[in-house]
C-alpha positions as CSV (number, residue, x, y, z in Angstrom):
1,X,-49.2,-84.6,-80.7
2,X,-51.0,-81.4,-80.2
3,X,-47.8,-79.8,-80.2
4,X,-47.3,-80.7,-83.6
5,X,-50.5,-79.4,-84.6
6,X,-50.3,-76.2,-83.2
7,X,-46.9,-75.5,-85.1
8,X,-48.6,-76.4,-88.2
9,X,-51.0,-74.2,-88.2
10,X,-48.9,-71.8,-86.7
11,X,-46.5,-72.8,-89.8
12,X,-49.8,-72.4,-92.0
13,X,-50.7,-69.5,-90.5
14,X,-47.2,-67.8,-91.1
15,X,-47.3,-68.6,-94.8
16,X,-50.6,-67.5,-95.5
17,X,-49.4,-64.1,-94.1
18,X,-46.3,-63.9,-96.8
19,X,-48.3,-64.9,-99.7
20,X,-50.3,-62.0,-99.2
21,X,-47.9,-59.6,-98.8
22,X,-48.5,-56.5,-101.4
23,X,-46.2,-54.1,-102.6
24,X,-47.4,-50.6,-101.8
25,X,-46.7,-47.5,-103.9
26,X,-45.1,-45.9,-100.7
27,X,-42.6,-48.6,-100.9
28,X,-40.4,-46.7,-103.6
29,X,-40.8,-43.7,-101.8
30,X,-39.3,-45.3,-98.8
31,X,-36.7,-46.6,-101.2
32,X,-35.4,-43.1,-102.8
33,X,-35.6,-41.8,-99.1
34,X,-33.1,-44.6,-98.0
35,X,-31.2,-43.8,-101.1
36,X,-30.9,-40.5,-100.5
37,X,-29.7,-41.0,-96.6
38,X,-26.9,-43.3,-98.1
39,X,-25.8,-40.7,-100.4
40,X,-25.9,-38.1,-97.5
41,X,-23.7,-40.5,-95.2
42,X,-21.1,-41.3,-98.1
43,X,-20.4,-37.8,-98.9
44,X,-20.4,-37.3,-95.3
45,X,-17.3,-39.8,-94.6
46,X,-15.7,-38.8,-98.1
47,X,-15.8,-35.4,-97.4
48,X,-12.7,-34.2,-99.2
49,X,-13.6,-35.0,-102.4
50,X,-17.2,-33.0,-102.3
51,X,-18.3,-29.9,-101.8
52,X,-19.3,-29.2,-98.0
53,X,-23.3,-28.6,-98.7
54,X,-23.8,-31.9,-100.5
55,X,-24.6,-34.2,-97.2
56,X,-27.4,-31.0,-96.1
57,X,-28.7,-31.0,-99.5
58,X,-29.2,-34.7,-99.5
59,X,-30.4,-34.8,-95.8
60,X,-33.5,-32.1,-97.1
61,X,-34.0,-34.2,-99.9
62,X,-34.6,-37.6,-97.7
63,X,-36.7,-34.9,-95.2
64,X,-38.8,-33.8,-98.1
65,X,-39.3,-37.4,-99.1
66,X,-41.0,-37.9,-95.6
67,X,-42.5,-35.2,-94.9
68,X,-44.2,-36.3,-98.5
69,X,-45.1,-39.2,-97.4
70,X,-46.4,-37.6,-93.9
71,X,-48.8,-35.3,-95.9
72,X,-50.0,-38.2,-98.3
73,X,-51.1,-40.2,-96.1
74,X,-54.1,-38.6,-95.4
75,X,-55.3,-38.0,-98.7
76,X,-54.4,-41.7,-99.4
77,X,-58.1,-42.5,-100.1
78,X,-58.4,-39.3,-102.4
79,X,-55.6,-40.5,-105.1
80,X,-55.7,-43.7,-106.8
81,X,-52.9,-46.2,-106.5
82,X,-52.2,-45.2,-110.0
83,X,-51.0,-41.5,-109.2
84,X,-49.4,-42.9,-105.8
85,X,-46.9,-44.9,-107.7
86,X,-46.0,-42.1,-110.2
87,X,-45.1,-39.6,-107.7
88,X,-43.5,-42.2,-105.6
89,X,-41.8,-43.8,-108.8
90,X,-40.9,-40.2,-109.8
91,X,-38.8,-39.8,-106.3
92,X,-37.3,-43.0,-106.6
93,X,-35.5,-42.2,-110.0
94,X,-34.6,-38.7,-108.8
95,X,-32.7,-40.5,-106.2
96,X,-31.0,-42.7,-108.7
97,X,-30.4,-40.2,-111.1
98,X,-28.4,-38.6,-108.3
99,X,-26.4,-42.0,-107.2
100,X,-25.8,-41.7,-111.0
101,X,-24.7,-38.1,-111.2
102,X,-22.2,-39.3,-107.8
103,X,-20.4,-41.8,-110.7
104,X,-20.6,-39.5,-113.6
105,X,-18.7,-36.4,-110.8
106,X,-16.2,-39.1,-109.7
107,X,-15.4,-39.9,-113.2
108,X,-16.2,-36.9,-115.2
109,X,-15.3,-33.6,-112.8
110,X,-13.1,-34.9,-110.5
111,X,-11.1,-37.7,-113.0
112,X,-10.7,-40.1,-110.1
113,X,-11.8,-43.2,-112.1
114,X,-10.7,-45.4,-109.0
115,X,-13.3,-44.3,-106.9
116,X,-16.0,-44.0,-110.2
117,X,-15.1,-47.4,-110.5
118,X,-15.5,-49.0,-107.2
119,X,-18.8,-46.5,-106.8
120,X,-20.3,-47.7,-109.7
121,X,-19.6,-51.3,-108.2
122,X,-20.6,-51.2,-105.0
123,X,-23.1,-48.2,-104.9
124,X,-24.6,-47.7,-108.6
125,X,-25.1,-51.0,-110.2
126,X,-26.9,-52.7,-106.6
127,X,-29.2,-49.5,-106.4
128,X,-30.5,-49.4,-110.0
129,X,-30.8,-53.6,-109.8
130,X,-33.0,-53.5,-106.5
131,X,-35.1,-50.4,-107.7
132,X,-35.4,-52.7,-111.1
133,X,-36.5,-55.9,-108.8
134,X,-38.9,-54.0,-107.2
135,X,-40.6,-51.8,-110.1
136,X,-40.7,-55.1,-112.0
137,X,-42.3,-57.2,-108.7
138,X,-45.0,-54.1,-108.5
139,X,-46.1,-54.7,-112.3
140,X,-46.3,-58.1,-111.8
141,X,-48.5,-57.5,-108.8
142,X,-50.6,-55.2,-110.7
143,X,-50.8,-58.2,-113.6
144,X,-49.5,-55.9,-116.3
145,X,-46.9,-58.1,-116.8
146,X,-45.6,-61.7,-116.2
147,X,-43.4,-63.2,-113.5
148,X,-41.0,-65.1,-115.9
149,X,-40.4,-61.6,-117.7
150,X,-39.1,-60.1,-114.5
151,X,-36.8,-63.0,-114.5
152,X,-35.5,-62.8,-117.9
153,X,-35.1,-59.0,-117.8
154,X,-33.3,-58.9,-114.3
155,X,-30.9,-61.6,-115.3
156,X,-29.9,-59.9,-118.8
157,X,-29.8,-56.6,-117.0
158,X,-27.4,-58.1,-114.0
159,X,-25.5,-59.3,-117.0
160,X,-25.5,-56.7,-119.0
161,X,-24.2,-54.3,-116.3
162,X,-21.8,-56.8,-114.5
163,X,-20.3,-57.3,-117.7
164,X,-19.9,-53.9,-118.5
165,X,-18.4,-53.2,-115.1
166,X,-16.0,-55.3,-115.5
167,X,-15.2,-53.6,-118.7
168,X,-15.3,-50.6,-116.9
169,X,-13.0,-51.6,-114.3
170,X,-10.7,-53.8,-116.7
171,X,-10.0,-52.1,-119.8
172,X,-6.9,-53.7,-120.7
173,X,-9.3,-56.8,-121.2
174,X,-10.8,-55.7,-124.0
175,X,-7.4,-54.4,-125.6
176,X,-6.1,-58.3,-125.1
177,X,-9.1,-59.6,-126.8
178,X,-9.3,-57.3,-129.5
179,X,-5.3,-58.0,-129.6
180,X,-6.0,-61.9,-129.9
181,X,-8.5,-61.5,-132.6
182,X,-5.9,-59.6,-134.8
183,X,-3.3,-61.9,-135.1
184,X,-6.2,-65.0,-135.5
185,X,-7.6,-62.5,-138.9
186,X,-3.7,-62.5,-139.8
């Protein structure tokens, strides 16, 4: 019996401890730094297809996110949470603007749509939809905007970009279709 009771408030405990979890501004720091690293590791083990400084350039860019983060944390108390999320925020979509401009090289410079299009799959489309999750789970912390609308916007963005990756990936789809609907107008 006492058993019990110690697990249950152990239990208790344990949830008490994840309800009150808040999402610091840091966080999307940390987030561009690990997004950085992955883009440094990738160009790393496809090194043919990019330039030999690109992994070094993406290294300093994670080591300049952390030596950021170093620095700030002593003047954490000086700035307001309010200027420690733009700055963070601000590194986060520099890192996603450069898992973007990875696609848009792959497709654009290098016309190797196969690898643009398995990219944006696997490395493009789950970045932007965690960073999303997580921008929209801070400003519903911050009560500047409701849970259910981070729900209804990350499910019509997850559609909205899965169905356009499929697009992306499939065109001849969209030819069938628009094919179809012809001969149904005739």
């Amino acid at each position: 019996m006492k058993t019990e009771l110690s697990f249950k408030n152990a239990l208790e405990k344990s949830m008490v401890v994840v309800t009150s979890f808040v999402l610091q501004p840091e966080f999307f720091a940390l987030l561009g730094i690990d997004l950085f690293l992955l883009l440094s590791l990738l160009s790393c083990l496809l090194d043919e297809r990019f330039p030999k400084a690109i992994p070094y350039i993406y290294q300093l860019a994670a080591i300049y996110g952390f030596g950021h983060l170093l620095i700030s944390r002593n003047f954490l108390d000086m700035f307001g949470e309010y200027t420690r999320f733009w700055y963070s925020f601000l590194y986060l979509v520099i890192a996603l603007a450069n898992v973007v401009a990875v696609n848009v090289y792959f497709a654009v410079l290098k016309r190797q749509n196969t690898i643009a299009k398995i990219w944006s799959v696997a490395i493009t489309f789950p970045s932007i939809l965690v960073a999303v999750y997580f921008v929209m789970q801070y400003s519903s912390m911050q009560n500047s905007m409701p849970s259910i609308m981070l729900q209804i916007s990350l499910l019509i963005s997850a559609c909205v970009i899965g169905l356009s990756l499929i697009i992306l990936a499939r065109p001849e789809i969209i030819r069938k279709l628009l094919h179809k609907r012809k001969e149904v107008i005739r």
